[in-house]
C-alpha positions, 0 to 999 in steps of 0.5 A: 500500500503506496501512500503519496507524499500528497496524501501525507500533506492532507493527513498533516493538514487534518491533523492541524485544523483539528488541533486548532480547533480544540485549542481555540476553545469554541467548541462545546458539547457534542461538537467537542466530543466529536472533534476530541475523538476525531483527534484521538483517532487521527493522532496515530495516523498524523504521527506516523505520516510525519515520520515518514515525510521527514524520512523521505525529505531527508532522503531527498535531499540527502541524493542530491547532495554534491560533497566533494570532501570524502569524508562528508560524503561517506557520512552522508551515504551511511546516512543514506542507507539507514534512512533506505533501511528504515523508510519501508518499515515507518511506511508500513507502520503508516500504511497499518494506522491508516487501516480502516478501524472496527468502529466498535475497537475502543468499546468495553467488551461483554465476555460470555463464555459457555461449557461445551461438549464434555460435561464438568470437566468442560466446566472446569475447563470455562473457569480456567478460560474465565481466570486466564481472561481475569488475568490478561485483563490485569495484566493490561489495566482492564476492570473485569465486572462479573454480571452473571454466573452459573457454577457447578459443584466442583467450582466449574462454570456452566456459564459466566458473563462479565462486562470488560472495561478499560482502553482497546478492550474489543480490539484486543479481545475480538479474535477470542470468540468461538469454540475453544478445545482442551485436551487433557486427563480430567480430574473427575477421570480415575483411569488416566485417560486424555479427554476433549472437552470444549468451552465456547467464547463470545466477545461482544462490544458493548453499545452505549444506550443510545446506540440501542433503544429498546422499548417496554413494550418489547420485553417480557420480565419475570423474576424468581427465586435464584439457584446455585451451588452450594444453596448460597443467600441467592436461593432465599429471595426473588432476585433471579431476573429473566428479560425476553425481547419479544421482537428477536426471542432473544432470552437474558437471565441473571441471578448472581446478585442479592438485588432484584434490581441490580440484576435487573440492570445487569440482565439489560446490559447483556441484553443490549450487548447481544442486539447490538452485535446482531445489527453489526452483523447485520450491517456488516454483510461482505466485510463479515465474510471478508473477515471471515476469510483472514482470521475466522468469523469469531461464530462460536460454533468455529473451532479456534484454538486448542489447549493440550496439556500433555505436549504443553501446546496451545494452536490456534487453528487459523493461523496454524500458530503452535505454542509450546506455552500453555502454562504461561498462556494460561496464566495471561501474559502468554495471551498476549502473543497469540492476540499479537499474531491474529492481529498482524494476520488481520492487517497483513491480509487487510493491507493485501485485499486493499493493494489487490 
């Protein structure tokens, strides 16, 4: 992706009027808004796109010098040759910022993660995704909120739903959804024997409320008595909280808190999540299946990733990448590496796509 020097001089150009126009102090409200976040898009681009046009004058003018003492000039080459190095990759750098971005990279991320095949131990397999998940989002500085969990006896989770906050949640975490297998003895298993469970993730950006409005009349609400393990204060109240949307029949519940009302709160929230990520899909159309082509839809129903403990691998299936780091990965900041590679993948073919 060849990006002209014109092109360049726009970008500074943008960049410019966008900085005198937060610091002339005019604007307010919405128009502010709009402009802050326009900048804070822009401002990687605007950087990149600087260090590039300065490499290339400095190049110019560096080719069109004439010393005639030696010395001079051999400086003047060794100059040349680092800055001949180094230009492709400051515009390969330029060319990922100017990408087009998921509108939805900057948002809070609803984390659902499911028990697949393979009963409690695919529970207890959920949870060790759940802690894995907890401790990248440490790791990066991200508050996780459980919303709703559903746990077994042996400390498995049959489901758990959380609400991920912090910068670049859903660009970091969008590649996670879908079908995650483990390969490993289970605890419950007395003979020894390797079995393949599966747990399935969904990572969902989060709308504000005005991105989704949902009427009263489109919900049907019912409340009652929670269950648990280990018959905790939840099972002594009314607080558990089931909202239906009636126009898409899809079903939210939520039971983990003491208030009816918070879990109430909890359950929209979800709720929103889910009808939000059905109109993305929706609107998307093409680009979802482009997307799909480079790095995997993200459909739950898709195996991503397998876990073996015996050989110590985690592979991610769409990019055929093994790592022989499974107890790092599992303990977050291993995450990061695979998170890396799906991410350069999904740029790479994007910038191939665009070039093509």
């Amino acid at each position: 992706m060849s990006i002209s020097d014109t092109r360049l001089a726009q970008i500074g150009a943008r960049f410019a009027e966008l900085e005198a126009r937060l610091a002339s102090g005019t604007l307010e409200g919405a128009e502010f808004i709009a402009a802050s976040r326009d900048y804070a898009e822009l401002e990687p681009v605007a950087r990149a796109a600087a260090a590039v046009g300065a490499m290339r004058g400095e190049l110019a003018s560096l080719s069109a010098l004439d010393e005639p003492d030696p010395d001079m000039r051999e400086l003047a080459e060794e100059e040349l040759a680092r800055l001949r190095a180094d230009l492709p990759e400051a515009e390969h750098r330029l060319a990922i910022a100017m990408l087009p971005r998921d509108a939805a990279d900057s948002r809070p991320a609803m984390l659902e993660i499911r028990a697949g095949t393979g009963g409690d131990e695919a529970a207890l397999f959920a949870a060790d995704l759940f802690r894995m998940y907890e401790k990248y989002a440490a790791e990066q500085g991200w508050r996780v909120e459980v919303v709703s969990v559903n746990a077994n006896d042996l400390g498995g989770y049959k489901e758990v739903v959380a609400n991920v906050t912090g910068s670049g949640v859903f660009a970091r975490l969008k590649f996670e959804s879908g079908v995650h297998r483990v390969q490993r003895v289970p605890v419950t298993e007395s003979g020894g024997r390797i079995h393949t469970s599966a747990a399935t993730v969904a990572v969902l950006p989060e709308p504000d409320e005005v991105d989704i409005r949902i009427e009263d009349k489109d919900l049907k609400i019912d409340v009652y008595r929670a269950s648990g393990a280990g018959g905790q204060h939840v099972n002594t109240t009314d607080s558990a909280v089931r909202i239906t949307h009636l126009p898409t029949g899809t079903v939210v519940t939520c039971q983990d808190g003491r208030s009816q009302h918070k879990n109430k709160d909890k359950a929209m929230q979800v709720l929103r999540a889910r009808l939000f990520e059905a109109q993305r899909e929706a609107a998307q159309g093409e680009e979802a299946e482009a997307r799909k082509a480079m790095v995997g839809s993200g459909d739950r129903s898709e195996r991503i990733r397998t876990y073996n403990f015996p050989q110590g691998r985690v592979t991610d299936h769409r990019i055929n990448l093994t790592l022989h780091r499974l107890p790092e990965i599992l303990e977050g900041p291993g995450l990061g590496e695979l998170i890396d590679a799906l991410t350069a993948e999904d740029q790479a073919k994007r910038l191939a796509a665009m070039d093509a």
